[in-house]
N, C-alpha and C positions, 0 to 999 in steps of 0.2 A: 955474227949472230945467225940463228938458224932460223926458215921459217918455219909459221906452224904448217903442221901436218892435218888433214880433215881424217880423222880416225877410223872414219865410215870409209873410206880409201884404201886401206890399210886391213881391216875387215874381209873387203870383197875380193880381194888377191887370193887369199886359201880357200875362197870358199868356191870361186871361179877355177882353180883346179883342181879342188874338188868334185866339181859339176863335169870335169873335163876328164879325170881320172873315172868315173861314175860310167858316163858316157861311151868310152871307148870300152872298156869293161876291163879295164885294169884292177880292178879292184871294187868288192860288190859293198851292199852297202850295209850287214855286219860289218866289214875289215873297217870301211871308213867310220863307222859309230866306236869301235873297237880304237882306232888311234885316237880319237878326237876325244878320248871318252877321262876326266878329268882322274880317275881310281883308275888304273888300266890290269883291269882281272878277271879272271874266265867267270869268277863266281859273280851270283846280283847280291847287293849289298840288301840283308831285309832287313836288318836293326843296327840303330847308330848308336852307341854307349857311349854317355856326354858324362857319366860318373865322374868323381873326382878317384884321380890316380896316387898311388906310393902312400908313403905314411908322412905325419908332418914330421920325423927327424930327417926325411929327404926332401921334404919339402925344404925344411930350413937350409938346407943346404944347397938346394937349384936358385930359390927364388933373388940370394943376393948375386948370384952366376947373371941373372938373365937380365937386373936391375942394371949393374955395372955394362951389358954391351949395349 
């Protein structure tokens, strides 16, 4: 069996070189907001469209697809 792991451990490793790549000026700090960045796109996002998508004959057709995995 494994042990546990403290997650806050695990956290401070990328951020430690990142502070380390930062530092030496490997890389500035757009590039590192640019990788770490969860959307990775030149554009800023300024509106989220939460709409509902397709028509319900695709719907009827996705919804038992996604029920079944």
């Amino acid at each position: 069996m494994s042990d546990t792991v403290d997650i806050r451990l695990i956290e401070r490793r990328p951020r430690a070189e990142d502070t380390r790549r930062l530092a030496t000026g490997e890389i500035t700090p757009a590039q590192l907001q640019q990788e770490n960045a969860i959307v990775q796109s030149a554009a800023d996002i300024l509106r989220v469209d939460f709409s509902p998508k397709g028509t319900p004959e695709q719907w009827a057709r996705i919804i038992p697809d996604l029920e079944r995995d």
